[in-house]
N, C-alpha and C positions, 0 to 999 in steps of 0.2 A: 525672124521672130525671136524674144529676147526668153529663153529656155526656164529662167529661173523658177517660175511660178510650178515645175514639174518636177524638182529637185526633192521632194521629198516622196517621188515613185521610186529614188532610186535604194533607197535602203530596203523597200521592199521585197524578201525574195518571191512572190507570185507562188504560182500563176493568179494570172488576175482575170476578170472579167471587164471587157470590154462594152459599151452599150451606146448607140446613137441613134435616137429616135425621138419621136414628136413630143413626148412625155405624157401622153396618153394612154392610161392602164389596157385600153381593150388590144392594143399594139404591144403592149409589154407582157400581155399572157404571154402571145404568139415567140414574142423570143426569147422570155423566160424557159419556154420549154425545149427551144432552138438549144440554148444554153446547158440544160438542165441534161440533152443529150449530149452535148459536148465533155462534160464530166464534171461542169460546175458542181462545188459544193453547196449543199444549201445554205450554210449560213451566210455566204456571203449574195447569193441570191436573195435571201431574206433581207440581206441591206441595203438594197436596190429596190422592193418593195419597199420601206420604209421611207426611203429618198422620192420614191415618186409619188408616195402620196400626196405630195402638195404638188398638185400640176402646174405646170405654167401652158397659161390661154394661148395656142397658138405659138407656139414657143417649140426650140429644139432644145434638145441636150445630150450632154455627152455626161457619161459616168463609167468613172474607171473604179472599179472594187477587186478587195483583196482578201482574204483571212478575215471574212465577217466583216467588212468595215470598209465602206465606200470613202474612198481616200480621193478624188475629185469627183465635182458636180457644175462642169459649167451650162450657161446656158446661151446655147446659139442664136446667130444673129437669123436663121429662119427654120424651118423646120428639114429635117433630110428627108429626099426624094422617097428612099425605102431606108427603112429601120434596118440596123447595120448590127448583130451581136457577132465577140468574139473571146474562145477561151482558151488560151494562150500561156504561154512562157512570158514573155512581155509586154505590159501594156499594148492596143493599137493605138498610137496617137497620130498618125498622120490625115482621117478624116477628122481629127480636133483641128490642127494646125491648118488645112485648108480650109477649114470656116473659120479663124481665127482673124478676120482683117479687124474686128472692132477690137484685137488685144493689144492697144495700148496705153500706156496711164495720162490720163491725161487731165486739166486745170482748165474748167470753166471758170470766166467771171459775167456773170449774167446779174444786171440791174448793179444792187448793193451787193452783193452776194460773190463769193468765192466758192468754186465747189472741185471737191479733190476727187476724182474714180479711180481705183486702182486698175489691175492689169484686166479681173477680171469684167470691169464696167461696174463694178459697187463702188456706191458712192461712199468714202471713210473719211470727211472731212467738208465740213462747211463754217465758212465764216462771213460776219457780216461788218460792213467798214461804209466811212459815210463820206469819202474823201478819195479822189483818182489815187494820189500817190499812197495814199492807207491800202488800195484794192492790190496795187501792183507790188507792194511789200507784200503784201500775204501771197497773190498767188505766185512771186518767187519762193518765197520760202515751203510752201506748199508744194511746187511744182520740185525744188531740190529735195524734197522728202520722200516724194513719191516718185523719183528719175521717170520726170513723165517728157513725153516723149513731142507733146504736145499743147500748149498753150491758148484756149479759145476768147475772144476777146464779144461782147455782143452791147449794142445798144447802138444809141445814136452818134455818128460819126465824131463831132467832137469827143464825146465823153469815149470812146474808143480809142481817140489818139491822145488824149491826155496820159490813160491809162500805159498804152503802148511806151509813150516819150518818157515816162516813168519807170517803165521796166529797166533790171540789170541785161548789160549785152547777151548773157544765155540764156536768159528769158526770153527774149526781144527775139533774136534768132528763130524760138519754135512756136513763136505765136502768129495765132491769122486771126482773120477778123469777119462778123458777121453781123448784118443789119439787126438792128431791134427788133426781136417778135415775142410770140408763148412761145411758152416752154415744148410743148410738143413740137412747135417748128423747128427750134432751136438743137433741140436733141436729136432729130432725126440728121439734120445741116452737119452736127457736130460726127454724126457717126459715117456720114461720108468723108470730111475731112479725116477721119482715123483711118478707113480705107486706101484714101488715096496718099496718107503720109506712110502707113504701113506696105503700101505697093512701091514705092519710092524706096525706099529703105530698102526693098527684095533688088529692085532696078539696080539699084547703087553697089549691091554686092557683087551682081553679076557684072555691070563696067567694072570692076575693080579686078574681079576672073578674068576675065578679056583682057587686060592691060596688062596683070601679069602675064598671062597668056602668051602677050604679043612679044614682051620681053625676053622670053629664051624658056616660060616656065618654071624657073625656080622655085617660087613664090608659091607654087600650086600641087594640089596633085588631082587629075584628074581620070577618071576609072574606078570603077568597085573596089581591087586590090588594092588602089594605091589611096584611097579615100581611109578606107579600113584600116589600112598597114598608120593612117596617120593619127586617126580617133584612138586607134588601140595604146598610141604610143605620148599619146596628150600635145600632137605636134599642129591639129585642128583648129584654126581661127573661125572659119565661116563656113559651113557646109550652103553647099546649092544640092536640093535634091530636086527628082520627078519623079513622083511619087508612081506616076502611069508610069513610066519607064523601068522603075524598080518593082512595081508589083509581084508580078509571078519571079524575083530572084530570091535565092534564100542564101544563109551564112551560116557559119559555127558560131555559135555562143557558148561560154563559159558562166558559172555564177556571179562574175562580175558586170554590172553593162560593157565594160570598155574589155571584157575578153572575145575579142571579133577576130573572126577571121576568113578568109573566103575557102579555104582548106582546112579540113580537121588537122593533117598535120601539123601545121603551124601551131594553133595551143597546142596539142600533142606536147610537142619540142620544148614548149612555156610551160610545161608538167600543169596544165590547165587541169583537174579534173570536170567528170560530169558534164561531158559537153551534147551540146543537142544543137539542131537545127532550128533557126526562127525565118522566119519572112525582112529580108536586107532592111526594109524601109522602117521597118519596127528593131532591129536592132539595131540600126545609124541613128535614129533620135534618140534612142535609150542612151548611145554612146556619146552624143553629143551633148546632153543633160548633164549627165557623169561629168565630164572631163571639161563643162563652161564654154564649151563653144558655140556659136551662136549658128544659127539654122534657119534656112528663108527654102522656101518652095516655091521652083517655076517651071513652066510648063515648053515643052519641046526647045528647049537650050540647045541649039547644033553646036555652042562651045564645051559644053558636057561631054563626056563620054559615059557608056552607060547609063546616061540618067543620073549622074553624082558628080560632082566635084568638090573642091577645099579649098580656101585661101590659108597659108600655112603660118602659124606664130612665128615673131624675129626670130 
């Protein structure tokens, strides 16, 4: 998953409040007060009230808040099984990132119409062209503004491939194609295509772990210390995490995200001050946000150790 959209948790210093639930106030007394024992502050409880006032029908969400002021509000692709709070040192964002398959940006052309969604699925961009090669200029240029990741082409098959034979080659490359229907078909079509181009992309990270792998290792590091010693050190390309595998581990953290470590000595040694323990999997995405490296989650990897691994920058 492409981290960027959480880069501004990390100026943050927390604690923060954690929340994933159906958006439904009679469910958010119940873990407002979860919270409320945990040491939450009111004010920042207060702006989690405020944020859920506008419910969404049948709808999940995640909200992370800070020092009075809800600093994310996505809304998930279905609602979570049980309502999840948490109040913490660092964000939780690993039950964001496992519902997160609809987060990629991506460029519908549907009828006359161009239409741009960013990472979150809000749509910041529509345009209207009366001409194949008019549609396929705009959603390149669109699609290069918003580095979407995905390309959707719909109508009937001529005016699909006109469009397509018009596109530039990195356009052409991430786009698919889909019969003419409504809009409610179309959208639903479009968000499995983001599922399974965003599942692809996890696949691709991990053939890539594996072939270094196979090579002697180099390229990698594999195991909690050796994932950590690489986040800490900005030497991280790709994390692989498992989130079930890491759960019950925990780590030293310092006021930085990227002060990790699996031994307090080690910051110690780094004159870290103010170190405390967090939960592993919540301070590897922190660190991995920090330091630009990119992070995909899969489930029981026998190429993993511990549950983590890294493909490592040149």
């Amino acid at each position: 998953m492409d981290l960027t959209q959480l880069r501004g948790l990390v100026a943050v210093p927390g604690p923060f409040v954690s929340v994933y639930l159906d958006g439904a106030e009679p469910h958010w007394a119940d873990v407002r007060a979860t919270l409320a024992e945990q040491g939450a502050d009111a004010r920042t409880l207060s702006s989690v009230d405020n944020a859920l006032a506008d419910e969404l029908d049948g709808a999940g969400r995640a909200l992370i808040a800070s020092a009075g002021e809800v600093l994310l509000d996505r809304r998930l692709p279905e609602p979570p099984a049980q309502p999840l709070a948490r109040w913490s040192a660092l964000p939780y964002l690993t039950p964001l990132l496992a519902r997160a398959d609809a987060d990629l940006p991506h460029v519908v052309v549907f009828g006359d119409e161009v239409l741009g969604f960013d990472s979150d699925g809000t749509l910041v961009e529509k345009i209207k062209q009366d001409n194949a090669v008019a549609l396929a200029e705009s959603a390149d240029r669109m699609a290069r503004r918003l580095s979407a990741r995905l390309l959707v082409l719909t109508g009937e098959v001529q005016a699909r491939t006109a469009v397509r034979m018009a596109l530039p080659e990195n356009s052409a490359a991430i786009a698919e194609e889909l019969p003419d229907a409504d809009w409610s078909t179309v959208d639903g079509a479009v968000h499995k295509l983001i599922a399974q181009r965003a599942d692809a992309l996890g696949h691709n990270a991990a053939d890539r772990f594996r072939v270094a792998l196979g090579r002697g290792g180099i390229d990698v590091a594999r195991g909690l210390r050796a994932v950590v010693s690489a986040l800490r050190e900005g030497r991280a390309d790709t994390v692989l995490l498992d989130g079930d595998a890491t759960a019950d581990r925990t780590i030293w953290i310092g006021a930085e995200p990227t002060q990790i470590a699996v031994d307090e000595a080690e910051l110690r040694a780094l004159g870290v001050p103010h170190l405390a323990r967090e939960r592993a999997d919540s301070a590897l995405v922190m660190a991995a946000v920090a330091s630009g490296a990119a992070l995909h989650l899969v489930t029981a990897d026998p190429d993993l150790l511990e549950g983590v691994g890294a493909l490592l920058r040149p």
